[in-house]
TIVOGU-687806 format. One record per residue (C-alpha): residue in one letter; x, y, z. Coordinates in steps of 0.02 Angstrom, whole numbers. Example, Ala and Ser with C-alpha at 12.3 -4.5 7.8 and 13.67 -1.06 7.14 Angstrom:
// residues 2
pt tigu:a; X:615; Y:-225; Z:390
pt tigu:s; X:684; Y:-53; Z:357
This chain:
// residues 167
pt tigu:x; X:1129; Y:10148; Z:8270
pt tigu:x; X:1087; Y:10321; Z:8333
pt tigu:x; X:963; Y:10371; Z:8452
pt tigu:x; X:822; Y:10503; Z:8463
pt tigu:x; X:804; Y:10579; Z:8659
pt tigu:x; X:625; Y:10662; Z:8666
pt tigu:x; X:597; Y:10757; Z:8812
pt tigu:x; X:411; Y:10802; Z:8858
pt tigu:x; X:357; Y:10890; Z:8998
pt tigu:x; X:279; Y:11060; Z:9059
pt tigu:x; X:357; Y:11219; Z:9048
pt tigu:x; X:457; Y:11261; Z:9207
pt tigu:x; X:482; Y:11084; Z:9237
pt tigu:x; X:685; Y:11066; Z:9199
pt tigu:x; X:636; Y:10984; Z:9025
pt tigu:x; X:775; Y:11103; Z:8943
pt tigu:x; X:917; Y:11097; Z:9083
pt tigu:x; X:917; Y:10905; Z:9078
pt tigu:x; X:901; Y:10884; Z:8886
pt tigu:x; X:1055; Y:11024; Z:8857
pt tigu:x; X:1156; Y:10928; Z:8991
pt tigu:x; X:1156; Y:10775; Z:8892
pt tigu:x; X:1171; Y:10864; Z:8731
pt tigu:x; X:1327; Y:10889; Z:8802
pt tigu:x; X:1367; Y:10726; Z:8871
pt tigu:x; X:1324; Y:10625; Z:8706
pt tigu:x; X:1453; Y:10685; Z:8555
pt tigu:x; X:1372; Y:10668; Z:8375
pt tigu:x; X:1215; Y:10725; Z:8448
pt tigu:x; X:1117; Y:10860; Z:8372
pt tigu:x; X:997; Y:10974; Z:8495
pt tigu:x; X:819; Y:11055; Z:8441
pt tigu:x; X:718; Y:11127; Z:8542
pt tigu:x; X:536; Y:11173; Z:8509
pt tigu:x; X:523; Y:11318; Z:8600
pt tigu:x; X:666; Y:11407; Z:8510
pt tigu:x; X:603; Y:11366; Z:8326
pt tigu:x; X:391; Y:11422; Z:8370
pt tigu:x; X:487; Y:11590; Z:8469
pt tigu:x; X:567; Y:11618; Z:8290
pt tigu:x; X:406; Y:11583; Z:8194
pt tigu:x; X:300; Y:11699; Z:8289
pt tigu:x; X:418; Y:11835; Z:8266
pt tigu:x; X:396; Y:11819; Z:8065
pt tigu:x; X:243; Y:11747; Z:8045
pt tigu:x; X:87; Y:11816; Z:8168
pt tigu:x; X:-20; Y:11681; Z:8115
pt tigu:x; X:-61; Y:11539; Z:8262
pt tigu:x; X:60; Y:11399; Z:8261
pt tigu:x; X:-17; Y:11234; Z:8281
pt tigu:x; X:135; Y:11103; Z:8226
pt tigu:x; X:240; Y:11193; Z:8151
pt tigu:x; X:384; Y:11198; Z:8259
pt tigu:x; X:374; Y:11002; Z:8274
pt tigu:x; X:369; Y:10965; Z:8095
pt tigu:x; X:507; Y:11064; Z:8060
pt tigu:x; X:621; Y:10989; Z:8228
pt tigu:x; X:544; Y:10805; Z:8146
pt tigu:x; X:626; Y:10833; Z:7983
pt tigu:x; X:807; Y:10905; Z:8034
pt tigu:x; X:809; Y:10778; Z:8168
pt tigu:x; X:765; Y:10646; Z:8024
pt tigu:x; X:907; Y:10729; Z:7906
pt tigu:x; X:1017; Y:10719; Z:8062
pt tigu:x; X:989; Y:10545; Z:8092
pt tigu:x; X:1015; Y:10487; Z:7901
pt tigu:x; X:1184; Y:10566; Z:7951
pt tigu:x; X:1205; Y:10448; Z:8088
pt tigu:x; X:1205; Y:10568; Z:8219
pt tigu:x; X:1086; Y:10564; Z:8363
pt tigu:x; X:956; Y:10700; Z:8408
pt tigu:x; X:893; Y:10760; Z:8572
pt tigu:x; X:722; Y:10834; Z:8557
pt tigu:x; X:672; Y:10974; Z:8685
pt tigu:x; X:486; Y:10984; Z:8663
pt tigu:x; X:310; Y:10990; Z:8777
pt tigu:x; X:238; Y:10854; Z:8691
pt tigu:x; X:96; Y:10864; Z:8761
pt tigu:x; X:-34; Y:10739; Z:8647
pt tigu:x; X:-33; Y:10581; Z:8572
pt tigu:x; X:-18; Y:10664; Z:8388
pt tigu:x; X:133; Y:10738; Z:8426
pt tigu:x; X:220; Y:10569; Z:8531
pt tigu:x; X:159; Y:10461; Z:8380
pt tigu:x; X:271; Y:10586; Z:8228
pt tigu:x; X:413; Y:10567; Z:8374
pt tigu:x; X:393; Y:10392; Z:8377
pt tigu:x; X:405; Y:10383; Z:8168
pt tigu:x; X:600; Y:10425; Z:8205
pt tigu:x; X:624; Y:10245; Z:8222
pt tigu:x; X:590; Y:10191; Z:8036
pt tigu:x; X:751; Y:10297; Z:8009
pt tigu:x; X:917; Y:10201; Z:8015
pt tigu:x; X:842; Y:10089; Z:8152
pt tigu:x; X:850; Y:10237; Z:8278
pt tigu:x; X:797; Y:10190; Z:8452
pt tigu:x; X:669; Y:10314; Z:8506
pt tigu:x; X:701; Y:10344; Z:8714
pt tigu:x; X:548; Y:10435; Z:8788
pt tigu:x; X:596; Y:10548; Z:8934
pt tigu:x; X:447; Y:10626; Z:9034
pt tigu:x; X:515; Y:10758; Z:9140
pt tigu:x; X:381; Y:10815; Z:9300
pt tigu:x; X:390; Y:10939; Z:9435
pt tigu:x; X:290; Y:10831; Z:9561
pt tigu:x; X:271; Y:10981; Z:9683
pt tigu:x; X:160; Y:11106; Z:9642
pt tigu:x; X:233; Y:11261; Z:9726
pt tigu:x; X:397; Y:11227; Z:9662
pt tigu:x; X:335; Y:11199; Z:9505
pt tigu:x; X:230; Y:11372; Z:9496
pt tigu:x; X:386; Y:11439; Z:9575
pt tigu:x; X:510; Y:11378; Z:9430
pt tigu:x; X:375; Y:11475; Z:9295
pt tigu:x; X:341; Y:11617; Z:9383
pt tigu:x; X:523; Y:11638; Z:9403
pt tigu:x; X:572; Y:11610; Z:9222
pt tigu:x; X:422; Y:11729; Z:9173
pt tigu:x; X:488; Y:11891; Z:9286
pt tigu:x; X:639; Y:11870; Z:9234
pt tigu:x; X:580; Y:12011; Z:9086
pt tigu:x; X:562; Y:11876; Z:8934
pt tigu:x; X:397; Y:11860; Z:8847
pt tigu:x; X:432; Y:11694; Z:8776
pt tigu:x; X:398; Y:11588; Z:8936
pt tigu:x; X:226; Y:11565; Z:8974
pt tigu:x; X:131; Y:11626; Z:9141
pt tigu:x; X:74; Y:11507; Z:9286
pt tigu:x; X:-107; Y:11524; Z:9203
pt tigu:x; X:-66; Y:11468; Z:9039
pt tigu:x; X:37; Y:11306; Z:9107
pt tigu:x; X:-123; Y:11256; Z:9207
pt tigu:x; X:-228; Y:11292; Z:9058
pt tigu:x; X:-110; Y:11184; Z:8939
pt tigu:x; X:-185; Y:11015; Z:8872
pt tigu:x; X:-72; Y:10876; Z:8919
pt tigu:x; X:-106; Y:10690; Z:8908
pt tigu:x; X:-53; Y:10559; Z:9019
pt tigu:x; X:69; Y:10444; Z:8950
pt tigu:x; X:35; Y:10270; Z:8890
pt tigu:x; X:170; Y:10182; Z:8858
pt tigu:x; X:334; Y:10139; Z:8946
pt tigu:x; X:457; Y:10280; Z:8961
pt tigu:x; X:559; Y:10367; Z:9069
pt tigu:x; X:501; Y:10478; Z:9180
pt tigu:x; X:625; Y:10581; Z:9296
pt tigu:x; X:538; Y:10705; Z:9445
pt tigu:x; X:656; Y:10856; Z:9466
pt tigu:x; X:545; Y:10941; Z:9603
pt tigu:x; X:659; Y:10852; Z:9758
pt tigu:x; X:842; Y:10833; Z:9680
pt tigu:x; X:966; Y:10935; Z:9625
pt tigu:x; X:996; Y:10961; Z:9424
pt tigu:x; X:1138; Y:10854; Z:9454
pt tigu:x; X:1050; Y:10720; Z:9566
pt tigu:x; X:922; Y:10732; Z:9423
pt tigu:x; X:1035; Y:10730; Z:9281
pt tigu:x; X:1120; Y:10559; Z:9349
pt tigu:x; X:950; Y:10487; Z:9388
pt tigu:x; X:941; Y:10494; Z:9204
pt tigu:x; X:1070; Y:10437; Z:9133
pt tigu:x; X:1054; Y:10286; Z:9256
pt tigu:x; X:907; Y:10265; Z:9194
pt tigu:x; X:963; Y:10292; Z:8998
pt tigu:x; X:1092; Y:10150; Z:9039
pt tigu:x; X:939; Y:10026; Z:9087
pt tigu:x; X:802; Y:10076; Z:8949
């Protein structure tokens, strides 16, 4: 039975670092990430993306998981629309679908982290603004939920899996 990792969370947050360390970690796992695919989009197609990028993620990881191989999803999943087609992963070869919030619980480090990634010359990440401005939900239902702003990628990155181990 495989399993479908979604990772939520605000940019700047360490969403992507955790989710590529356990791409790693877990062979027969595919990796999408969001981000990458609605970059791509934009470049070719100057119209505004609404779900695109997620539809497209939904059905490779749902090809992927046919397979029998796992997916990690790398996403902001920031509304209940989008957590409910993640969440549809589990009609597919009895995937378990293991929510993993991912929060930068202090603020400065957190505007730090985005600022950061933003001067770094990219225009792909998104300003400080535009992650204040960005509509997302609180969660209701039971997931994971791992705080990166006072541990270490690898403090974090065990926290997880510890956790992954008791879900």
């Amino acid at each position: 039975m495989p399993n479908a990792y979604i990772f939520s969370g605000l940019p700047g947050v360490g969403k992507t670092t955790l989710a590529k360390q356990l791409a790693k970690a877990i062979p027969n796992t595919a990796y999408f990430r969001i981000d990458t695919i609605e970059y791509y989009l934009k470049k070719e197609y100057p119209q505004e993306l609404t779900k695109q990028g997620y539809e497209i993620a939904f059905y490779q990881a749902k090809e992927n998981l046919e397979l029998g191989k796992g997916v990690i999803i790398d996403c902001c999943n920031p509304v209940l629309e989008s957590r409910e087609l993640w969440n549809k992963l589990s009609e597919v070869n009895s995937t378990k679908v293991i929510n993993i919030e991912v929060i930068c619980s202090d603020k400065q480090t957190h505007q730090d982290r985005v600022e950061a990634r933003y001067k770094s010359g990219s225009n792909k990440y998104p300003t400080w603004q535009d992650v204040l401005c960005r509509n997302y939900q609180a969660w209701d239902q039971s997931i994971i939920k791992i705080d990166t702003a006072n541990s270490s990628i690898e403090d974090s990155f065990k926290i997880l899996i510890d956790q992954i181990k008791e879900y």
